[in-house]
C-alpha positions in Angstrom: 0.0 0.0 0.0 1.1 3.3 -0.9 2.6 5.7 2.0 0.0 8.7 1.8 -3.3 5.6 1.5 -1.6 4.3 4.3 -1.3 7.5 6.3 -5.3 8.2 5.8 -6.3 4.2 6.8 -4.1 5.2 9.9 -6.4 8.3 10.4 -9.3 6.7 10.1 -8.6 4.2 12.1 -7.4 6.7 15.1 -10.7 8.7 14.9 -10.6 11.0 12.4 -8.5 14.7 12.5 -8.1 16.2 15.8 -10.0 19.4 16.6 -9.0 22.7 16.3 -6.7 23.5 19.4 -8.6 25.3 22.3 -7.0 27.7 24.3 -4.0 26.1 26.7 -5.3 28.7 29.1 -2.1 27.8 31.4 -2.1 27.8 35.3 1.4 27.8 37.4 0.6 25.2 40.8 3.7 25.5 42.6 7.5 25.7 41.7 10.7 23.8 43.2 14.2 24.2 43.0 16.2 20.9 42.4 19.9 20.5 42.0 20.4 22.4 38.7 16.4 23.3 37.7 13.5 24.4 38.6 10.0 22.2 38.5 7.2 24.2 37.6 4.2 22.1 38.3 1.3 22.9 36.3 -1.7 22.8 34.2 -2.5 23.3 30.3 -5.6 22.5 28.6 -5.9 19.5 26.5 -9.6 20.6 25.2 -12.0 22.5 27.2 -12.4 21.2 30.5 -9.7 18.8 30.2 -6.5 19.8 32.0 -3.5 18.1 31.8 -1.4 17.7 34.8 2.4 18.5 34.2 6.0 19.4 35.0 8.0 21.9 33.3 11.7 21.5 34.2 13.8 24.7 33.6 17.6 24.1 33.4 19.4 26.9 35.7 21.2 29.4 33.3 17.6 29.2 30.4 15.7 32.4 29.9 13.8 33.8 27.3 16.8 35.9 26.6 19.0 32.1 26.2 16.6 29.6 25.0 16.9 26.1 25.3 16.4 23.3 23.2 13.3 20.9 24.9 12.4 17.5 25.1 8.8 15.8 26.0 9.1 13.0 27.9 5.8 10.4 27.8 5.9 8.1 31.0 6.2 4.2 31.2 3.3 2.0 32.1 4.3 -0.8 33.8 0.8 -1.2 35.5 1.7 1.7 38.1 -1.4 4.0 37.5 -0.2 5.9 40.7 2.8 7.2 38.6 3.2 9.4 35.9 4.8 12.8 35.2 6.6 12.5 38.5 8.6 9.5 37.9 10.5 11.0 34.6 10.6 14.4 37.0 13.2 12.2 39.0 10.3 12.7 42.4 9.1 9.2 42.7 9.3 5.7 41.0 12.5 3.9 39.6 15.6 6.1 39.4 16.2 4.5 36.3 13.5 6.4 34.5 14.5 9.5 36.4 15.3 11.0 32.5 13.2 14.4 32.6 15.5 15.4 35.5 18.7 13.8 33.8 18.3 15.8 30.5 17.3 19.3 32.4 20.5 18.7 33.8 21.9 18.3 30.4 20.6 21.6 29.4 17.5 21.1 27.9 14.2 21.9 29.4 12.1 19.3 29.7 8.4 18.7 29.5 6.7 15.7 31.6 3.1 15.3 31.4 0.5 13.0 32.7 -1.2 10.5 30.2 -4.6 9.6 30.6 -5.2 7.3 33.2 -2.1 8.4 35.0 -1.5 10.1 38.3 -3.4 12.6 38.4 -5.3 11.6 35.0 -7.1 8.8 37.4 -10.9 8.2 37.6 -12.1 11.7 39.2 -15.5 9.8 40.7 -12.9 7.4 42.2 -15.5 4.5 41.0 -13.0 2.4 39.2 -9.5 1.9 40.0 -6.4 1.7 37.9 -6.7 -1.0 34.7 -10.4 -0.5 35.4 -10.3 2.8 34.6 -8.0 3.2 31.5 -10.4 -0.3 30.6 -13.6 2.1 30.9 -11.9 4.7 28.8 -10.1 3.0 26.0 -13.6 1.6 25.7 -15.4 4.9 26.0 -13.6 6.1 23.1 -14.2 3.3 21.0 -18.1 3.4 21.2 -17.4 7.4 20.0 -15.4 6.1 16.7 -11.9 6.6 18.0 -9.2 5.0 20.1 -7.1 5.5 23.0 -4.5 6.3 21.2 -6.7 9.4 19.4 -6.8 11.0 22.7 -2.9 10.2 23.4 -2.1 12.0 20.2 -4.1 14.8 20.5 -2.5 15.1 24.5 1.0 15.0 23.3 0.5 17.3 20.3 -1.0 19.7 23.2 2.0 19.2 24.9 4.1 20.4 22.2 2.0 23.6 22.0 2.9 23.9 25.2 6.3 23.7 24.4 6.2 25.9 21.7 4.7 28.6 23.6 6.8 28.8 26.3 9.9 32.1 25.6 12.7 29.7 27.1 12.4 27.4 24.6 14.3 27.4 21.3 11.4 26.1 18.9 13.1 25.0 16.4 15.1 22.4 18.4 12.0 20.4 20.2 12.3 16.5 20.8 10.2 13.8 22.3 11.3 10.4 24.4 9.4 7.6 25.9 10.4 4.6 27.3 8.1 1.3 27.5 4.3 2.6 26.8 6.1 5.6 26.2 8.0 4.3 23.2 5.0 3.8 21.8 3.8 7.4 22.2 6.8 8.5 20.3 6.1 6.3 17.3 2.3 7.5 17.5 2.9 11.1 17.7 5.9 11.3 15.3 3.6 11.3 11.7 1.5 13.8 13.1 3.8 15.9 14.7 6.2 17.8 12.1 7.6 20.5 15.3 9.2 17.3 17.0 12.5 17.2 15.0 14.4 14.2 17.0 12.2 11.1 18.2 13.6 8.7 20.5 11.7 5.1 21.5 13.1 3.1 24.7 12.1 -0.6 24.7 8.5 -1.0 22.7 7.6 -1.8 19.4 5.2 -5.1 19.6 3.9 -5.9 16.0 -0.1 -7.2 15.9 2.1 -10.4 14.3 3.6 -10.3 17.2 1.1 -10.5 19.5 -1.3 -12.7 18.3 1.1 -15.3 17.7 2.3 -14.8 21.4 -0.9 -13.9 22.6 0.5 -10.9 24.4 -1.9 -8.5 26.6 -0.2 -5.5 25.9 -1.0 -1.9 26.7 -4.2 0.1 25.2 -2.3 2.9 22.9 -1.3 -0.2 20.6 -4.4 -1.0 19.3 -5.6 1.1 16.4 -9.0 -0.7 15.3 -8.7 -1.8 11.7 -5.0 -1.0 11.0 -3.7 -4.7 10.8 -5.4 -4.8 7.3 -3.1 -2.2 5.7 0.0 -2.3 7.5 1.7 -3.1 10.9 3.0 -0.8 13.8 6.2 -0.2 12.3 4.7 0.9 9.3 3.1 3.3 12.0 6.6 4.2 12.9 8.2 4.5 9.4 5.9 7.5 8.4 7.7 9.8 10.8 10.8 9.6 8.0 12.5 11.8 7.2 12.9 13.1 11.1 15.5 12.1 13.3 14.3 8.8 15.1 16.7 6.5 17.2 15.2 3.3 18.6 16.4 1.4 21.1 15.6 -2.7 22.3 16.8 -5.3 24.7 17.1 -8.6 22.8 15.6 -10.5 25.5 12.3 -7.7 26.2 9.6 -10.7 26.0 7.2 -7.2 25.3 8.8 -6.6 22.2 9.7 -10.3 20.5 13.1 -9.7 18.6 12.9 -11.3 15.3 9.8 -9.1 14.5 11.5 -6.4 15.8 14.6 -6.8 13.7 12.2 -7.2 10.6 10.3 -4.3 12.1 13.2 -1.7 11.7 14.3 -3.3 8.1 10.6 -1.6 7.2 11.9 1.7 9.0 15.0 1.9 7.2 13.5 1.3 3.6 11.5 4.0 4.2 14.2 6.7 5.5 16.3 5.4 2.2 13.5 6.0 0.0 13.7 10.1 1.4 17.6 10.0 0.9 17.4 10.3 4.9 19.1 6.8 6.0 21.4 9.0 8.5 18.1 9.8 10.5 16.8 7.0 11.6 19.4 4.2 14.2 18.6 2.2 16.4 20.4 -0.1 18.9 19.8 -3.9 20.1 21.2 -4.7 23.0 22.6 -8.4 23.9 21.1 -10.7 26.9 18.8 -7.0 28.4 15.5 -7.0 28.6 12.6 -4.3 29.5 15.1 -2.0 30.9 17.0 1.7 30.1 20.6 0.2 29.9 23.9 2.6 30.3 24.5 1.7 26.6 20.7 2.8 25.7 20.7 6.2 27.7 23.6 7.4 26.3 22.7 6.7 23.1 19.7 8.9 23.8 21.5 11.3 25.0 24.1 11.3 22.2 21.1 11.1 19.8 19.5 14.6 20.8 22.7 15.7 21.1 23.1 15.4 17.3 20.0 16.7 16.3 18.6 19.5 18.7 21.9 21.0 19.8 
């Protein structure tokens, strides 16, 4: 199937275009120094009436008058509804995925938001509880014509309005990262999102071949009803060419089964060579690791942004 029929069987599948961006109608909670940065805890509007819990880290020596480059950063899963923005923020959860506070300290300033069902993002009637919840609303969505991973979208591309409104930021130089559920994020947002110049997935790229063979439960944001007909998630993935777009796996991540994955980026880098862009997209397999942000992976993160937003 050609790229661009692809591309619209991809929209239609989501839900259809996203609306017209409402006001972000910002609201500054509290602020924190940290060793290096400041936290800005706040809101922005996804739509109206739907505020999106986040953290803006600002790197010490960034103004308006010395902007920085920035970097979104869409939290991990891993069945902890409890955490969200804060665990990328480096306040709570594994100090592995402490990368929001990591790359402030790099110099860039760093975006962490909730996703739905997250944090903050939990059931507000407090009826249902964590899978329950995100259950109730990946299914509320589908009854409506879309998916969960419409409303992710449409989150993240508030998020880098946010971004692009803010004067320390350099907007030209704007990045996303996402580890685990969050790796998928990247790959979902990247063909709709032409602002984020380097993309960079941690650990996640599950074909549909993938998991019906291994009949894998895996997160919500995978499933894009009707897709499987015209193409598989790294065909998702591919359409984000010819962006910058490092990938990173562990050979033994039983999320992610590795022989589709290493067919999975051959259809990623035929794509990026068919834009005369085959510099722009890497990606790294790491022996014997599994589900995990290795040494080896973070710095190749790090030397990935690094490359393309400095």
């Amino acid at each position: 199937m050609a790229k661009a029929d692809f591309r619209d069987r991809l929209l239609e599948g989501l839900g259809g275009t996203w609306p017209e961006p409402c006001p972000l109608n910002v609201r500054i909670r509290e602020t924190t120094k940290q060793d290096g940065f400041t936290i800005h805890s706040l809101y922005y509007d996804s739509e109206p009436d739907d505020p999106i819990p986040a953290m803006l880290l600002v790197p010490d020596d960034v103004t308006a008058k010395k902007p920085a480059p920035a970097i979104a950063i869409w939290h991990q899963h891993a069945g902890q509804w409890h955490l969200g923005k804060s665990e990328p923020a480096g306040l709570a959860g594994n100090p592995m995925h402490h990368t929001g506070a990591a790359l402030a300290r790099e110099g860039y300033v760093v975006l962490c938001p909730d996703a739905l069902c997250f944090e903050e993002r939990q059931d507000p009637t407090k009826k249902l509880k964590g899978g329950n919840y995100e259950r109730f609303e990946f299914l509320r969505y589908v009854v409506a014509g879309k998916c969960m991973a419409w409303k992710n979208i449409l989150d993240m591309k508030r998020a880098v309005d946010f971004l692009v409104s803010r004067p320390e930021v350099a907007k030209e130089r704007i990045g996303c990262y996402g580890h685990s559920m969050g790796s998928t994020h990247t790959w979902l947002i990247g063909p709709w999102e032409e602002r984020l110049k380097c993309l960079v997935g941690n650990c996640c790229l599950p074909t549909y071949k993938a998991i019906h063979s291994n009949h894998m439960l895996h997160c919500f944001p995978n499933f894009v009803p009707g897709i499987f007909g015209h193409g598989d998630t790294p065909d998702i993935a591919a359409l984000i060419a010819p962006r910058a777009l490092h990938m990173n796996f562990g050979e033994n991540d039983g999320g992610s089964p590795i022989d589709e994955v290493r067919t999975g980026v051959k259809v990623i880098e035929n794509a990026y060579a068919s834009m005369h862009a085959d510099k722009n997209f890497t990606y790294f397999i790491e022996d014997d690791t599994g589900h995990v942000l290795s040494d080896e992976m973070w710095k190749r993160t790090k030397d990935v942004f690094a490359k393309h937003l400095q």
